[in-house]
C-alpha positions, 0 to 999 in steps of 0.5 A: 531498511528495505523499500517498495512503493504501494498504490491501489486506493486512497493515499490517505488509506495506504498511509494510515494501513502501513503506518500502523504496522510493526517493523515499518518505519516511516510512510511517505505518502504521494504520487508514483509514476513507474516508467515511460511506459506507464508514466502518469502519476498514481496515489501511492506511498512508499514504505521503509520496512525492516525485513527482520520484523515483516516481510516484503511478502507479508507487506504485499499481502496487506496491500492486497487485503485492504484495497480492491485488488480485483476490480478494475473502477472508474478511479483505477488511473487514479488509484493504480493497484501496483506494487512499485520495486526498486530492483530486480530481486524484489521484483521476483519477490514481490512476483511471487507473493502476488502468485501466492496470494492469488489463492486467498482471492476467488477473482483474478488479482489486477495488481501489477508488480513495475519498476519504481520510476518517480516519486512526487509528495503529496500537499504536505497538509494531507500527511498523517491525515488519519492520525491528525483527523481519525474523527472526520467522516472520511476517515470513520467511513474508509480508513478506521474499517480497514484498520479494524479488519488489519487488527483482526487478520494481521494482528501479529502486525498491528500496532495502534499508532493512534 
């Protein structure tokens, strides 16, 4: 199994987009902090993947599609938008899918590719929070959006996990 973390929005809504893709195998939901230079901790996942189902590539290209990958808010210590790697050929990789998806953009991409540094849970209670609460508002407003525009453009992908 291949591994990146993954942060850019709500690790609620991260959780529930990789947990409903085919060849993923497990989502670890949480706090990443990349490295001493970038040491504050940001929502993200981490996701096990198997390469000979979807790619490292095609997993980026989610990532990049369903949060807001150009805009730099408010939240953005909170919900860094970065692509966390765990060695230097998925850097390159992961470099290079990011230059590759830019053409799907009109602004500028503001996700950054880092060094995976540390790695926190979050509250247990929260884990598998769209698949344990699909009907809560938060959920009907931010998350099930996005899996119904994941359906759509990355059907190949998609698997109903409900």
């Amino acid at each position: 199994m291949a591994k990146v973390g993954l942060g850019g929005g709500c690790h609620w809504c991260t959780e529930a987009v990789f947990q409903s893709l085919r060849g993923v195998a497990d989502v670890a939901q949480g706090f990443i902090a990349p490295n001493a230079q970038l040491n504050a901790f940001s929502e993200a996942v981490v996701v096990c993947f198997d390469e000979q189902t979807i790619t490292l590539e095609h997993l980026i290209f989610i990532h990049l599609h369903t949060h807001k990958s150009t805009k730099n808010h408010s939240m953005r210590a909170k919900y860094r938008s970065a692509i966390y790697v765990f060695d230097a050929s998925t850097q390159e990789r992961a470099t290079q899918a990011l230059i590759k998806a830019q053409s799907d953009f009109k602004e500028k991409l503001i996700t950054k590719v880092v060094p995976f540094g540390r790695f926190k849970y979050s509250d247990e209670r929260f884990h598998n929070y769209y698949r344990a609460n699909p009907n809560k508002p938060f959920c009907e407003s931010y998350i099930s959006p996005k899996l119904a525009m994941l359906k759509r453009k990355f059907s190949r992908y998609y698997q109903d996990v409900s």
